[in-house]
ZAMARGU-4260 file (C-alpha; in steps of 0.2 Angstrom, whole numbers, plus 5000, padded with zeros to 4 digits):
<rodrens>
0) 5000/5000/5000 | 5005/5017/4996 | 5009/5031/5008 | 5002/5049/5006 | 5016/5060/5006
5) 5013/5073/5020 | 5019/5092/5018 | 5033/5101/5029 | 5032/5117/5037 | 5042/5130/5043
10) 5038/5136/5061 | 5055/5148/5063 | 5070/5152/5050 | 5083/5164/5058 | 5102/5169/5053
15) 5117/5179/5062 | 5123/5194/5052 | 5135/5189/5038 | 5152/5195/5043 | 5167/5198/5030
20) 5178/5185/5030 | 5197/5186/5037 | 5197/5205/5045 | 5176/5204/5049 | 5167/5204/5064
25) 5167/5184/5069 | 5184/5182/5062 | 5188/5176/5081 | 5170/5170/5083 | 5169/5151/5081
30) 5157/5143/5067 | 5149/5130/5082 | 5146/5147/5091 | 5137/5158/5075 | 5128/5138/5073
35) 5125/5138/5094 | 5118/5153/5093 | 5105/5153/5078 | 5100/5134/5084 | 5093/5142/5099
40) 5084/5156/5094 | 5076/5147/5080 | 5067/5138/5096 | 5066/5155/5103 | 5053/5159/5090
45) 5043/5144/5093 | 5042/5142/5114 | 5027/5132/5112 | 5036/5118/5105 | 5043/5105/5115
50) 5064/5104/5107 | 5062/5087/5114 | 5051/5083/5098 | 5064/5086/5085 | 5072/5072/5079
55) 5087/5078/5070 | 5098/5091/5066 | 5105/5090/5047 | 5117/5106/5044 | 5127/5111/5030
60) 5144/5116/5028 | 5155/5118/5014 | 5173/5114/5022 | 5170/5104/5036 | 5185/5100/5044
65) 5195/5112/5059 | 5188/5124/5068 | 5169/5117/5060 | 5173/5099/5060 | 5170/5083/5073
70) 5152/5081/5065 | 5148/5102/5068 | 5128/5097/5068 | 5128/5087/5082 | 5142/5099/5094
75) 5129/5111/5089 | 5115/5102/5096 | 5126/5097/5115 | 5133/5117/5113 | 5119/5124/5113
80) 5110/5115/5128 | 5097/5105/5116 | 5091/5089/5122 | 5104/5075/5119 | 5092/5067/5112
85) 5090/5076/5096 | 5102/5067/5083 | 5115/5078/5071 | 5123/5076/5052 | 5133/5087/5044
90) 5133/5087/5024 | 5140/5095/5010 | 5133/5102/4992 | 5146/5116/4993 | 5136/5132/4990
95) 5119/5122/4989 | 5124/5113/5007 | 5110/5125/5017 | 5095/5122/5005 | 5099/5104/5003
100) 5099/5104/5021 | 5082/5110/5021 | 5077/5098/5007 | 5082/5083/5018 | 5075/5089/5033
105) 5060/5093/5024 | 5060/5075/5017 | 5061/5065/5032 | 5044/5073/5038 | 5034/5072/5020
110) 5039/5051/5022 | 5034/5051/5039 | 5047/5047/5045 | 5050/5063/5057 | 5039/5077/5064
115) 5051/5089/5071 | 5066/5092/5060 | 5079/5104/5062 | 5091/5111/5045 | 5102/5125/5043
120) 5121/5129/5038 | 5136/5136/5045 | 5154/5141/5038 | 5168/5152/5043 | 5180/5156/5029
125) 5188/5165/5043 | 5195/5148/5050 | 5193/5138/5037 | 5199/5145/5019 | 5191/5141/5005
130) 5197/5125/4996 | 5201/5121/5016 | 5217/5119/5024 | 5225/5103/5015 | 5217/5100/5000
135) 5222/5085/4991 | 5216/5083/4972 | 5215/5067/4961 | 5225/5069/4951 | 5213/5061/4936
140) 5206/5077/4935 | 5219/5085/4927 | 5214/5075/4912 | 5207/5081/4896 | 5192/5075/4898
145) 5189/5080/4917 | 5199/5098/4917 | 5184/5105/4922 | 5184/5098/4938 | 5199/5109/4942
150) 5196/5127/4934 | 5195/5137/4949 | 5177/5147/4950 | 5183/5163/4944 | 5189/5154/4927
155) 5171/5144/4925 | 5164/5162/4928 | 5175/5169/4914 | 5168/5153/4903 | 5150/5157/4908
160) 5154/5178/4902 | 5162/5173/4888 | 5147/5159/4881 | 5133/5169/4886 | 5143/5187/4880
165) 5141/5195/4898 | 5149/5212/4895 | 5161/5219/4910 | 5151/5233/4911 | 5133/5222/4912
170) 5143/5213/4926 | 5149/5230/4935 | 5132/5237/4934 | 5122/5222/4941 | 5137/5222/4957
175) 5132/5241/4960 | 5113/5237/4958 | 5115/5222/4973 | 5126/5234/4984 | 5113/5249/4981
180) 5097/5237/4984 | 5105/5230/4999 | 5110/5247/5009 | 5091/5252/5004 | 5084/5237/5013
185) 5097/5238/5029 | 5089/5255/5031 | 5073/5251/5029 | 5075/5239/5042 | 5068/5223/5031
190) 5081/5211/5038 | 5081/5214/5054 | 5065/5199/5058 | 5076/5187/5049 | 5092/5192/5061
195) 5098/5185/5075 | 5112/5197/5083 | 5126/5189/5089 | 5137/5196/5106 | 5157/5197/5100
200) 5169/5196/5115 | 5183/5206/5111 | 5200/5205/5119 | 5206/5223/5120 | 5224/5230/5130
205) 5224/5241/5143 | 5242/5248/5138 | 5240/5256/5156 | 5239/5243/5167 | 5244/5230/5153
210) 5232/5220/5155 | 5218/5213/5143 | 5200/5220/5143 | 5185/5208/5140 | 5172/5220/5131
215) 5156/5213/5122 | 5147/5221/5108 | 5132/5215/5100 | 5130/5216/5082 | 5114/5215/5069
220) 5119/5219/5054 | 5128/5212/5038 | 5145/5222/5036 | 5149/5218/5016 | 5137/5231/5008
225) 5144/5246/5005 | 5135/5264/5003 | 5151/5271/4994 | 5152/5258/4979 | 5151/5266/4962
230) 5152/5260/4945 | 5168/5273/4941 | 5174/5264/4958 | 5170/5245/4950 | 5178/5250/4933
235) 5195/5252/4942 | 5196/5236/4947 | 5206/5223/4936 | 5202/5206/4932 | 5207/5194/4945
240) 5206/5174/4935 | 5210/5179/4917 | 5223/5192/4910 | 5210/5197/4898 | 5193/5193/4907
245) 5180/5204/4915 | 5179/5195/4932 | 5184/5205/4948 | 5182/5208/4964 | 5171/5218/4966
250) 5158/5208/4952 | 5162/5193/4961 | 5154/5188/4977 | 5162/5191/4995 | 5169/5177/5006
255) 5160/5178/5023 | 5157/5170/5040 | 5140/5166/5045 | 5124/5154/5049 | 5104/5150/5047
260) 5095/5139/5054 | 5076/5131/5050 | 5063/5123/5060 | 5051/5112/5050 | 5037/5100/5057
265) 5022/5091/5051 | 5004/5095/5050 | 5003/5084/5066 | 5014/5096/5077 | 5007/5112/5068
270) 4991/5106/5077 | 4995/5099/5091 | 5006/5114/5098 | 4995/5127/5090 | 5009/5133/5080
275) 5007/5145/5063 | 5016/5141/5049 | 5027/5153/5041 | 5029/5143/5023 | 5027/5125/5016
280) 5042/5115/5009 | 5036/5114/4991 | 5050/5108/4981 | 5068/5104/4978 | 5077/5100/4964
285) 5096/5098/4960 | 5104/5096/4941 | 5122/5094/4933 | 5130/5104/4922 | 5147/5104/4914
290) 5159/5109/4928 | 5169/5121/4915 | 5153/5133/4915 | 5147/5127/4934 | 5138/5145/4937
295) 5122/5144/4924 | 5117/5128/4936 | 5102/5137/4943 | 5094/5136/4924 | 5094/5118/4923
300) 5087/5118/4942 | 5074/5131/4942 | 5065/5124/4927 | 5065/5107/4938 | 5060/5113/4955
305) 5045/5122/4948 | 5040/5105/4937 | 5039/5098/4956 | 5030/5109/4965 | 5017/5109/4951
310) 5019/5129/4946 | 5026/5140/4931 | 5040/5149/4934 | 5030/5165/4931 | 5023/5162/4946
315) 5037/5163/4957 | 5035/5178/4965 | 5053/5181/4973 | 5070/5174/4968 | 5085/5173/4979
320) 5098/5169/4967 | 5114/5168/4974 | 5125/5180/4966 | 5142/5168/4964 | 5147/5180/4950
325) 5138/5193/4943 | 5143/5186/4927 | 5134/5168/4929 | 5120/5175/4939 | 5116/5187/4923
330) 5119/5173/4911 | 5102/5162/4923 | 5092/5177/4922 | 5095/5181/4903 | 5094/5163/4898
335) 5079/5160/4909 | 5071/5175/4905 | 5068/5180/4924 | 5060/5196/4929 | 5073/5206/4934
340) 5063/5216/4948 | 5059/5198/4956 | 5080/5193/4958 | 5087/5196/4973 | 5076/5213/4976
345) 5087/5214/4995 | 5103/5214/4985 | 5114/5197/4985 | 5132/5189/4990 | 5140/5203/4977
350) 5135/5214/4992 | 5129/5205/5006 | 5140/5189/5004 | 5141/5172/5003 | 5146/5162/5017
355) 5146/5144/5006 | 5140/5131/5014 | 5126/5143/5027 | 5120/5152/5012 | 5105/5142/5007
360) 5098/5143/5025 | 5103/5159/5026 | 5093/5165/5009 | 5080/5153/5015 | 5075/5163/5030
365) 5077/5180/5019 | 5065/5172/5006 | 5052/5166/5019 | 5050/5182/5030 | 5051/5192/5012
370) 5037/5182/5006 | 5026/5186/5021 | 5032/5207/5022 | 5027/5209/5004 | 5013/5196/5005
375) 5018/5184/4992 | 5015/5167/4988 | 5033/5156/4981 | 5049/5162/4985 | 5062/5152/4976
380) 5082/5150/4982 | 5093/5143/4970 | 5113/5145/4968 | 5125/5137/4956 | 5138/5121/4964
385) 5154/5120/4961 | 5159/5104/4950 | 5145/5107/4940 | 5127/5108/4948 | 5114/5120/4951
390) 5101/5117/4967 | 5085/5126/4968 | 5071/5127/4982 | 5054/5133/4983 | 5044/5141/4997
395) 5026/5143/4998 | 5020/5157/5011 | 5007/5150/5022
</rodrens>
């Protein structure tokens, strides 16, 4: 006999700030701490619900090792006082490691085999530099046939520019347009119910005394955008992967520090603890693509994610499309024909950043509480993988 497939909700979706990475604001903060801290105010949010419900915590992470290794999910969990009870796995899609965490959690309540689930992601590129610390290649890859595999990002975004004719300036311009969209929203205040502020010990000296001052400062709000960006400013800037290319720093997204966190449950729960839903689990969907030209995976995954939740793209009424490169995130909208006003309205990674592995939880929560300010009904978060993939999920607003 077959099984009905139920829906999952999401009861809470929360993130810390996004700090730049190396000289930023959590670059002494610990990844379990930015996860410790999001795991419990996501049950904050949702105080009638018993913790001792969930059943699992699945968190993504793009570089799990150091600092974020030793199975970070479940150290998240104990760190953050939630019963022991409550199980712990840490995955990793790269940049699609957040929303395919949501997917899975998500997954294990529509087969009934959960009703509590908890899903989020957490990286520090602070701690844990990109590529990680001892990166070890086989070697097969260097092959004709599997070169791909080893362009760097930046030279697949050069590939993506160059096959889709993304002009530097159409790249510069989109870069100024995320920066300028994502100071407007900071001061209109429209992340702050999505945020959850985070207390920063620093260690100061007291070249008095000579000793070291503890002082605590809370912060709330992403550093990377930039109220000063211009595109005379942009123009400047010469290409970092290619002599000859049009990819540069300042088109290209920022590496960050940071974490989300999700709480989904069954119908079930949603009854049982009186809870309101903030949005349904509609669909996921994940596709390859040549690794060579890894960023124009989202247009191979969109077109599949919205097969599964049964709608058009038309009627996605918000897009989060992670902005890798200004380059491949162009070469999704043009080829898809997306609505330009419905991408990334907040701005993206280009000025908000991308903390790799936490960004699909991250954009998640963004999406969700977007969703229910402007009173729409799907939000979509979709990102290109590197080795070749696009991810894509939707939200419905409830």
């Amino acid at each position: 006999m077959t099984k009905q497939l139920q829906d999952a909700y999401i009861v809470s979706a929360t993130r810390t700030p996004i700090g730049k990475s190396g000289r930023g604001m959590f670059r002494n903060t610990r990844p379990d701490d930015l996860l410790v801290r999001v795991l419990q105010s996501a049950f904050a949010q949702v105080p009638n619900l018993d913790p001792k419900l969930a059943e699992d915590a699945i968190i993504g992470c793009s570089f799990p090792e150091g600092p974020q290794g030793l199975n970070l999910a479940r150290m998240g969990i104990l760190l953050a006082g939630l019963p022991n009870t409550i199980g712990g796995v840490t995955i990793n899609r790269y940049c699609a490691s957040g929303i395919t965490a949501v997917a899975m959690a998500a997954d294990r309540i529509r087969v009934g085999q959960a009703d509590v689930m908890i899903a989020g992601g957490v990286e520090s590129m602070s701690m844990v530099p990109m590529m990680g610390n001892s990166p070890s290649m086989n070697m097969a890859i260097l092959k004709d046939e599997n070169v791909g595999m080893a362009y760097g990002m930046g030279l697949t975004a050069e590939k993506v520019a160059q096959q889709w004719k993304i002009s530097r300036e159409a790249q510069d311009a989109f870069a100024l347009q995320s920066h300028q969209r994502a100071i407007a929203a900071q001061n209109a205040g429209y992340f702050d119910a999505e945020t959850t502020s985070v207390d920063i010990i620093d260690r100061v000296p007291n070249l008095a005394t000579g000793e070291i001052e503890l002082k605590t400062r809370t912060v709330s709000r992403d550093e990377g955008a930039r109220p000063d960006t211009s595109i005379e400013g942009l123009a400047k800037l010469k290409p970092v992967f290619a002599a000859k290319g049009s990819v540069t720093a300042g088109n290209s997204s920022q590496t960050s520090d940071g974490a989300g966190a999700l709480i989904l449950v069954s119908e079930k729960i949603l009854k049982e603890f009186n809870l309101t839903p903030l949005a349904r689990f509609a669909s996921f969907a994940v596709r390859g693509v040549p690794p060579e030209i890894m960023g124009i995976g989202p247009k191979e995954a969109i077109p599949a994610a919205c097969r599964a939740a049964g709608i058009t793209q038309d009627q996605i009424d918000w897009f989060e499309l992670n902005e890798a490169f200004a380059a491949q995130s162009l070469a999704v909208v043009q080829d898809l024909g997306l609505d330009p006003a419905k991408v990334n309205p907040m701005g993206g990674a280009i000025a908000l950043g991308h903390p790799l592995g936490a960004t699909g939880a991250i954009r998640s929560a963004t999406t969700i509480h977007a969703l229910h300010r402007n009173n729409l009904k799907y939000g979509m978060v979709t990102m290109c993988v590197g080795t070749g993939m696009g991810a894509a999920g939707i939200f419905e607003r409830m």
